[in-house]
C-alpha angles and dihedrals in degrees: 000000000000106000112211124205128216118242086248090055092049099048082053094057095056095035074063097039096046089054086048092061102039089050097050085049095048088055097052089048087048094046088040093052088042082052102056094039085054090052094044093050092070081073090064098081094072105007091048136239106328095355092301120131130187122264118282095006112153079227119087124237109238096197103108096014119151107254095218089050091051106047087040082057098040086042086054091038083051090049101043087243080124135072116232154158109222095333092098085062103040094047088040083084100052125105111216083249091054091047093049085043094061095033080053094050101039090043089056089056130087126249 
């Protein structure tokens, strides 16, 4: 026996459907962005809340700044190219991703 649904019915079906997906979508981007702001927010203890750190502090503020130039510093920091303090170890445990992740995240804020 072949059931056979109305137009109305269908349109019903993907409409469902449709907000299942977006919804799903819009999860992952939520949990993603929750994610990266997690991971940025290790950087807090010594470059201040968001990347903001207070004036005339010896330590630079990371909100605004350019993505490229950041991973390229985190990268050096990684490979012990750079002279630091406590940054080798810290970046040590930092996948790439994780790096690019944070660079993504400081470089989208204001100064």
């Amino acid at each position: 026996m072949t059931q056979r649904f109305s137009v109305r019915h269908r349109l019903a079906l993907m409409a469902a459907a449709s907000a299942c997906f977006i919804s799903s979508a819009y999860a992952q981007t939520a949990a993603d962005a929750l994610y990266q702001r997690a991971t940025a927010a290790t950087c807090a203890n010594c470059h201040g809340t968001d990347g903001r750190t207070t004036e005339g502090s010896a330590i630079p503020a990371l909100a605004g700044m350019p993505k490229d130039y950041m991973v390229l510093q985190m990268k050096a920091f990684k490979e012990g190219t750079r002279p630091a303090t406590v940054m080798h170890q810290l970046t040590k445990g930092l996948t790439d991703a994780q790096i690019n992740s944070v660079a993504t995240y400081y470089a989208s804020l204001q100064r």
